[in-house]
Steps between C-alpha positions, in 0.01 A plus 500: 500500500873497440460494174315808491751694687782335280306605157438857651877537618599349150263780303630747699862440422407480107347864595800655662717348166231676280608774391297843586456657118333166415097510495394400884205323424680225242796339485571373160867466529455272772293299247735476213763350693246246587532390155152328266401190512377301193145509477267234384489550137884499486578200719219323221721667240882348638288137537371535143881624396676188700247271389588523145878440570387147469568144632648411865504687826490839535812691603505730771715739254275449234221699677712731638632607163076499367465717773795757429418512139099600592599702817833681412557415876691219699268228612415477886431090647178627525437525173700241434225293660254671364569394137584116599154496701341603193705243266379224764176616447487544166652111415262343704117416385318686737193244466673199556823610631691311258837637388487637127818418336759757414496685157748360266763720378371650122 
């Protein structure tokens, strides 16, 4: 229950900060400063990018460049994540759960 009154206090202090020309039913600024999220499809794109860089681990700066260069946007450790999840995933056999090795560097 506290967190109810604790999400309704919070809400109503983003109201009072809205300001009153703004449309009262949305709140879209509120949302931009939020910031986007990769979604699926891109986090598969930065994997598929940082795969082909080629032999050897996987920098963390590696990705996070992929990810600027598709996004425009600084990474967030989320996403971060994201894309190394779905490099773990993608080097391992899903049927046997052997580890495939890296690519070589062309």
């Amino acid at each position: 229950m506290r967190v109810v009154v604790w999400l309704r206090s919070f809400v109503g202090w983003l109201r009072a900060g809205y300001p009153q020309t703004g449309d009262p039913h949305g709140y879209i600024p509120l949302v931009a400063l939020c910031g986007a999220a990769l979604t699926d499809e891109q986090v598969e794109q930065v994997a598929v990018m940082v795969d082909k860089i080629g032999a050897g681990p996987v920098e963390d700066v590696d990705i996070r460049v992929a990810i600027t260069n598709l996004s425009h946007e600084m990474p967030t450790d989320s996403e971060l994540r994201r894309v190394r999840d779905r490099l773990t995933a993608r080097r391992v056999r899903p049927a046997t759960g052997e580890d495939l090795p890296p690519p070589t560097r062309r």
